[in-house]
VEXZA-254614 format. One record per residue: residue in one letter; residue number from 1; chain; x, y, z of N, C-alpha, C in turn. Coordinates in steps of 0.05 Angstrom, whole numbers. Each point is the difference from the previous one (the first is absolute). Layout:
! residues N
{pt "a", NUM, "A", {X, Y, Z}, {X, Y, Z}, {X, Y, Z}}
...
//
This chain:
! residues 114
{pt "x", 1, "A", {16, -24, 0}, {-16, 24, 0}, {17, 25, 0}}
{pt "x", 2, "A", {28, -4, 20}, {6, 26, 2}, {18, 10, -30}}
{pt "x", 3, "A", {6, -20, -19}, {18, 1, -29}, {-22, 16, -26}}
{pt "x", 4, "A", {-19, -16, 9}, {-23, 11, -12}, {-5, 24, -4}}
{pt "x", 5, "A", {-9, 11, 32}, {-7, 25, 1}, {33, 17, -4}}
{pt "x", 6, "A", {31, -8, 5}, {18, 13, -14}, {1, 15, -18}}
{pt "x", 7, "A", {-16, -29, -20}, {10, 5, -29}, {-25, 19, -12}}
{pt "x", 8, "A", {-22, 5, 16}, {-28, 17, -4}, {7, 23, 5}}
{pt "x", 9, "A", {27, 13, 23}, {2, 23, 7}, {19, 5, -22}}
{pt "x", 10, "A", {22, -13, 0}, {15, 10, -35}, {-11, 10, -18}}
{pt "x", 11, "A", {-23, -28, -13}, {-12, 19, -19}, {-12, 28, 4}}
{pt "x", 12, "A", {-18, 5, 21}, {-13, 15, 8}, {15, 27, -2}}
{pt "x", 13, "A", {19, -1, 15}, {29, 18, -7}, {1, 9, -19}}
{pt "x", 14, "A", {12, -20, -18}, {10, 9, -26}, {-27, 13, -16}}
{pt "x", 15, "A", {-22, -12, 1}, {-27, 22, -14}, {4, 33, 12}}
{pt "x", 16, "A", {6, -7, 20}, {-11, 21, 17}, {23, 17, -14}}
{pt "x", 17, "A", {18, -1, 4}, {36, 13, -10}, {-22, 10, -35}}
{pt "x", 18, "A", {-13, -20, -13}, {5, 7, -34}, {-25, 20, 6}}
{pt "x", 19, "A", {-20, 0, 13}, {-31, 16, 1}, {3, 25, 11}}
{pt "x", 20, "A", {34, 4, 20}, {7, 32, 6}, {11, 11, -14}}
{pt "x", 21, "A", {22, -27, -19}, {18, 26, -21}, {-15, 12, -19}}
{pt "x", 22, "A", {-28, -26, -12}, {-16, 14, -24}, {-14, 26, 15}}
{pt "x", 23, "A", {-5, 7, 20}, {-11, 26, 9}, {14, 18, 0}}
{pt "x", 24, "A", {-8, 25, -6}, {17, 24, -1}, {-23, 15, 33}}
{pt "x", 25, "A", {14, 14, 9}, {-6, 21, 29}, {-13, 22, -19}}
{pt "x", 26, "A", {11, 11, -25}, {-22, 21, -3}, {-24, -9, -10}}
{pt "x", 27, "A", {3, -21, -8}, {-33, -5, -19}, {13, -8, -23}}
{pt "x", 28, "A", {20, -4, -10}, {2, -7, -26}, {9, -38, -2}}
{pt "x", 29, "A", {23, -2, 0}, {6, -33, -6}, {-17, -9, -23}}
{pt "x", 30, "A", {-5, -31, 13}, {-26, -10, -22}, {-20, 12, -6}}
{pt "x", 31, "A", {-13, 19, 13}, {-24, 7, -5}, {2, 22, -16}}
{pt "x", 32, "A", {32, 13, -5}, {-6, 21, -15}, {2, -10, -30}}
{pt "x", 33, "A", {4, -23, 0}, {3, -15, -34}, {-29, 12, -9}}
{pt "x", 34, "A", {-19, -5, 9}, {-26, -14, 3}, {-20, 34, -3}}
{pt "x", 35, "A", {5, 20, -21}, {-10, 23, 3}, {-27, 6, -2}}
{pt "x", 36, "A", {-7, -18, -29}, {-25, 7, -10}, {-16, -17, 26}}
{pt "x", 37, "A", {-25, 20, -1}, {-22, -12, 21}, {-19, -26, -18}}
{pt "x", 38, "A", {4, -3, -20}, {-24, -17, -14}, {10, -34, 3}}
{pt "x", 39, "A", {24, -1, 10}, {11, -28, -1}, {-13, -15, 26}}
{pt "x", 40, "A", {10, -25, -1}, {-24, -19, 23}, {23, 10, 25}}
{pt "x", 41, "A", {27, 3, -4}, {5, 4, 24}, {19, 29, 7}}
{pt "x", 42, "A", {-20, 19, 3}, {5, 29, 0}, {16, 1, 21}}
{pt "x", 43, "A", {9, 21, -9}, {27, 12, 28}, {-9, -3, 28}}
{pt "x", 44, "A", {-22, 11, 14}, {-7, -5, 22}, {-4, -22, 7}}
{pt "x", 45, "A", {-15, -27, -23}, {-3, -27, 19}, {20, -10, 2}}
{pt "x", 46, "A", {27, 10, -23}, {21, -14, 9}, {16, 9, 24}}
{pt "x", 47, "A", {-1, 23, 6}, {11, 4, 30}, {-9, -3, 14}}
{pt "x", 48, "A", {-31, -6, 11}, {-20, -14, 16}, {12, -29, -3}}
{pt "x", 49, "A", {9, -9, -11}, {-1, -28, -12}, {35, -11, 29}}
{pt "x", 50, "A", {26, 18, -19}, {17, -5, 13}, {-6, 10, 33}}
{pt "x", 51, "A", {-1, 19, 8}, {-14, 11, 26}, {-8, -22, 13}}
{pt "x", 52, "A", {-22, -16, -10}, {-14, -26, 13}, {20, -14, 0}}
{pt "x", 53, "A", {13, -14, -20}, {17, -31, 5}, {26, 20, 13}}
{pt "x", 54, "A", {13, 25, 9}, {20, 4, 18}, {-12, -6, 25}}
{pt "x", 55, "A", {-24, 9, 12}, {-5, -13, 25}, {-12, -26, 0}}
{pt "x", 56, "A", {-11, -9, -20}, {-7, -37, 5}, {25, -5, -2}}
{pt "x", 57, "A", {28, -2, -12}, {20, -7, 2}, {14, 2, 32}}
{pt "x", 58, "A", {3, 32, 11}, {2, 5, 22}, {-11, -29, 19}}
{pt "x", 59, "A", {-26, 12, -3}, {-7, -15, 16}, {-1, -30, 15}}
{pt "x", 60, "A", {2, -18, -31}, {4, -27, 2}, {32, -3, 4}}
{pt "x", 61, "A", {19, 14, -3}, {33, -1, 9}, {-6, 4, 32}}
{pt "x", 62, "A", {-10, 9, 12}, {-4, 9, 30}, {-19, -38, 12}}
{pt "x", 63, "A", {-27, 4, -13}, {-6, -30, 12}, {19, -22, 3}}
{pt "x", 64, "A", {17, -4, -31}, {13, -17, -7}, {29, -4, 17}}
{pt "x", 65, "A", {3, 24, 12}, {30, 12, 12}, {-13, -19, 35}}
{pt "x", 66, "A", {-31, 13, 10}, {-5, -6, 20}, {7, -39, 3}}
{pt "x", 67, "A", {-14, -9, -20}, {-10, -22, 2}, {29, -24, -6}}
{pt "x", 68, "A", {15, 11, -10}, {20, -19, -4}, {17, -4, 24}}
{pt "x", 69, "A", {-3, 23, 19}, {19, 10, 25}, {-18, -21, 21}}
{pt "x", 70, "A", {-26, -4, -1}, {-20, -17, 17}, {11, -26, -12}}
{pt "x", 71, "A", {5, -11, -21}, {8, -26, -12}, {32, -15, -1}}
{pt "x", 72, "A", {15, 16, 14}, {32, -3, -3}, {-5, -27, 9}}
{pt "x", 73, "A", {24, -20, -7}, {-4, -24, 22}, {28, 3, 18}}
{pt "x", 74, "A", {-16, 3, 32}, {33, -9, 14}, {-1, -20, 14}}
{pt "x", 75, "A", {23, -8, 9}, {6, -28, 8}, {-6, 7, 32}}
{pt "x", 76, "A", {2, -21, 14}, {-13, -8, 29}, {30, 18, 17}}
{pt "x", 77, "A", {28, 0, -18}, {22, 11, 21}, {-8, 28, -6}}
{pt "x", 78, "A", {-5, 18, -25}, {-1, 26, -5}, {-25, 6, 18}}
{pt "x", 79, "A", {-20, -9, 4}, {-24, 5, 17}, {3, 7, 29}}
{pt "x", 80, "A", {26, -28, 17}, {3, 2, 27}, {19, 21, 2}}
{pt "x", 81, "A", {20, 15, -23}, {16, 9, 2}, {-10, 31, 8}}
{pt "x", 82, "A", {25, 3, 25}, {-11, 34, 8}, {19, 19, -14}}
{pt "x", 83, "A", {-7, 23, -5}, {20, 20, -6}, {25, 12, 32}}
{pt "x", 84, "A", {10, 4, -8}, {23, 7, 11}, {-3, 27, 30}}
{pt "x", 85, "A", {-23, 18, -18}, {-9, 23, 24}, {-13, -19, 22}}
{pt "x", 86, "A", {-24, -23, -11}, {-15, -23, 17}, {28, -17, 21}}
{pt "x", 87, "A", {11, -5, -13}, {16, -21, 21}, {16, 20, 24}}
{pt "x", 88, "A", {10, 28, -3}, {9, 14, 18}, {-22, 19, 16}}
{pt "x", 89, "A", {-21, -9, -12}, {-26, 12, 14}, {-4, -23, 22}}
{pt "x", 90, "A", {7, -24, -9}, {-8, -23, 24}, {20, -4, 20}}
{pt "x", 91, "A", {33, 6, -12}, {26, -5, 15}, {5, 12, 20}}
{pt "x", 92, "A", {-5, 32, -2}, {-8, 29, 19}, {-16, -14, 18}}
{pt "x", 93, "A", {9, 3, 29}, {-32, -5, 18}, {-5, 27, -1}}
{pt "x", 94, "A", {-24, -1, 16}, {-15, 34, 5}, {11, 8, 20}}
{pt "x", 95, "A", {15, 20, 0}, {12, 21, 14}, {-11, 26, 8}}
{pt "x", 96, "A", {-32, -4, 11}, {-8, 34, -1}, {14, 2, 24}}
{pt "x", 97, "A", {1, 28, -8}, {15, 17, 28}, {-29, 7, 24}}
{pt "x", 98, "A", {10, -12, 19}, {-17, 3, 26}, {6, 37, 8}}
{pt "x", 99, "A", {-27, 20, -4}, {-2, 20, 5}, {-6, 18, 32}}
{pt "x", 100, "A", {21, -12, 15}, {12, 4, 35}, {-1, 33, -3}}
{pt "x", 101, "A", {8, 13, -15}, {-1, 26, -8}, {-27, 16, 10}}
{pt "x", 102, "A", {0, 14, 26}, {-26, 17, -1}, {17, 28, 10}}
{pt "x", 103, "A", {-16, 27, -11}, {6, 24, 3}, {-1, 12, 30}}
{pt "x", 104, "A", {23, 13, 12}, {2, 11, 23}, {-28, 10, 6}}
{pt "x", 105, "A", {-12, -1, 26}, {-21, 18, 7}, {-1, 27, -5}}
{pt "x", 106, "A", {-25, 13, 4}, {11, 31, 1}, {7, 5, 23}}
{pt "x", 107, "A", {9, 24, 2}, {8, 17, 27}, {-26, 6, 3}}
{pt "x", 108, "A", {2, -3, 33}, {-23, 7, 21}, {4, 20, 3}}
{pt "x", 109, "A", {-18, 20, 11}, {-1, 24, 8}, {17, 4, 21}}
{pt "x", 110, "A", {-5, -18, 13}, {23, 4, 39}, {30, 6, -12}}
{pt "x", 111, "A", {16, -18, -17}, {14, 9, -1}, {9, 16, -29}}
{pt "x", 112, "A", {20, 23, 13}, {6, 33, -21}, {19, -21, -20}}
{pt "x", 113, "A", {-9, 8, -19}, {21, -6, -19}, {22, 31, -12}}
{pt "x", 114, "A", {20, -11, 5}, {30, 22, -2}, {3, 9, -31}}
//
Protein backbone atom coordinates (compact mmCIF):
# COMPACT_ATOMS: atom_id res chain seq x y z
CA UNK A 1 0.00 0.00 0.00
CA UNK A 2 2.53 2.35 1.11
CA UNK A 3 4.63 1.92 -2.78
CA UNK A 4 1.45 2.46 -4.23
CA UNK A 5 0.40 5.43 -2.79
CA UNK A 6 4.51 6.57 -3.45
CA UNK A 7 4.25 6.08 -6.80
CA UNK A 8 0.50 8.14 -6.78
CA UNK A 9 2.29 11.12 -5.03
CA UNK A 10 5.11 11.21 -7.91
CA UNK A 11 2.78 11.27 -10.41
CA UNK A 12 0.66 13.63 -8.74
CA UNK A 13 3.82 15.85 -8.43
CA UNK A 14 4.97 15.75 -11.59
CA UNK A 15 1.17 16.88 -13.03
CA UNK A 16 1.08 19.23 -10.62
CA UNK A 17 4.93 20.72 -11.59
CA UNK A 18 3.43 20.53 -15.69
CA UNK A 19 -0.37 22.36 -14.72
CA UNK A 20 1.83 25.41 -12.85
CA UNK A 21 4.38 25.89 -15.57
CA UNK A 22 1.43 25.92 -18.30
CA UNK A 23 -0.07 28.85 -16.08
CA UNK A 24 1.10 32.20 -16.43
CA UNK A 25 0.37 34.70 -12.89
CA UNK A 26 -0.87 37.41 -15.26
CA UNK A 27 -3.53 35.63 -17.08
CA UNK A 28 -1.82 34.72 -20.03
CA UNK A 29 0.11 31.03 -20.45
CA UNK A 30 -2.31 28.53 -22.03
CA UNK A 31 -5.15 30.43 -21.95
CA UNK A 32 -3.73 33.25 -23.76
CA UNK A 33 -3.30 30.86 -26.95
CA UNK A 34 -7.01 30.51 -26.78
CA UNK A 35 -8.24 34.36 -27.85
CA UNK A 36 -11.18 34.10 -29.89
CA UNK A 37 -14.33 33.65 -27.60
CA UNK A 38 -16.29 31.34 -30.22
CA UNK A 39 -14.05 28.20 -29.58
CA UNK A 40 -15.38 25.27 -27.18
CA UNK A 41 -12.65 26.12 -24.94
CA UNK A 42 -12.43 29.95 -24.44
CA UNK A 43 -9.87 31.67 -22.45
CA UNK A 44 -11.74 31.78 -19.27
CA UNK A 45 -12.87 28.01 -19.10
CA UNK A 46 -9.46 27.29 -19.72
CA UNK A 47 -8.16 29.10 -16.69
CA UNK A 48 -11.14 27.97 -14.67
CA UNK A 49 -10.14 24.65 -15.95
CA UNK A 50 -6.24 24.75 -14.78
CA UNK A 51 -7.29 26.75 -11.43
CA UNK A 52 -9.48 23.53 -10.67
CA UNK A 53 -7.02 20.61 -11.38
CA UNK A 54 -4.04 23.05 -9.40
CA UNK A 55 -6.10 22.56 -6.30
CA UNK A 56 -7.59 18.93 -7.05
CA UNK A 57 -3.93 18.23 -7.64
CA UNK A 58 -3.02 20.19 -4.39
CA UNK A 59 -5.21 18.62 -2.82
CA UNK A 60 -4.96 14.86 -3.49
CA UNK A 61 -0.74 15.33 -3.01
CA UNK A 62 -1.77 16.47 0.68
CA UNK A 63 -4.37 13.25 1.23
CA UNK A 64 -1.91 11.08 -0.48
CA UNK A 65 1.20 12.71 1.57
CA UNK A 66 -1.25 12.08 4.82
CA UNK A 67 -2.12 8.61 4.04
CA UNK A 68 1.11 7.01 3.03
CA UNK A 69 2.75 8.43 6.45
CA UNK A 70 -0.44 6.34 8.28
CA UNK A 71 0.77 3.22 6.06
CA UNK A 72 4.70 3.11 6.53
CA UNK A 73 5.44 -0.43 7.73
CA UNK A 74 7.71 -0.60 10.94
CA UNK A 75 9.08 -3.42 12.50
CA UNK A 76 8.26 -4.48 16.26
CA UNK A 77 12.23 -3.03 17.26
CA UNK A 78 11.56 0.55 15.44
CA UNK A 79 8.10 0.63 17.39
CA UNK A 80 9.69 -0.31 21.04
CA UNK A 81 12.47 1.96 20.10
CA UNK A 82 12.66 5.34 22.13
CA UNK A 83 14.27 8.47 20.91
CA UNK A 84 17.15 9.61 22.65
CA UNK A 85 15.42 13.00 24.44
CA UNK A 86 12.79 9.76 25.86
CA UNK A 87 15.55 7.62 27.29
CA UNK A 88 17.28 10.71 29.25
CA UNK A 89 13.84 11.79 30.13
CA UNK A 90 13.59 8.28 31.99
CA UNK A 91 17.54 8.13 33.17
CA UNK A 92 17.15 11.78 35.02
CA UNK A 93 15.19 11.02 38.24
CA UNK A 94 12.99 14.02 39.26
CA UNK A 95 14.92 16.45 40.94
CA UNK A 96 12.33 19.26 41.85
CA UNK A 97 13.87 21.58 44.03
CA UNK A 98 12.04 21.52 47.51
CA UNK A 99 10.92 25.33 47.94
CA UNK A 100 12.26 25.83 52.06
CA UNK A 101 12.54 29.47 50.73
CA UNK A 102 9.90 31.79 52.50
CA UNK A 103 10.23 35.75 52.62
CA UNK A 104 11.44 37.57 55.86
CA UNK A 105 8.41 38.88 57.81
CA UNK A 106 7.66 42.46 57.78
CA UNK A 107 8.87 44.74 60.41
CA UNK A 108 6.48 45.26 63.26
CA UNK A 109 5.76 48.46 64.35
CA UNK A 110 7.50 47.97 67.98
CA UNK A 111 10.50 47.78 66.49
CA UNK A 112 12.27 51.38 64.63
CA UNK A 113 13.82 50.47 61.74
CA UNK A 114 17.42 52.53 61.28
Amino acid sequence: MYYLLSVLILITCILLILIVLVQNSKGGGLASNFASSNQVLGARKTTDFLEKATWTLAIALLAFSLLASLTIQRTDEEIEQRSLIEDKAISIPDETPTNNWAPPPPPSEEQPIN
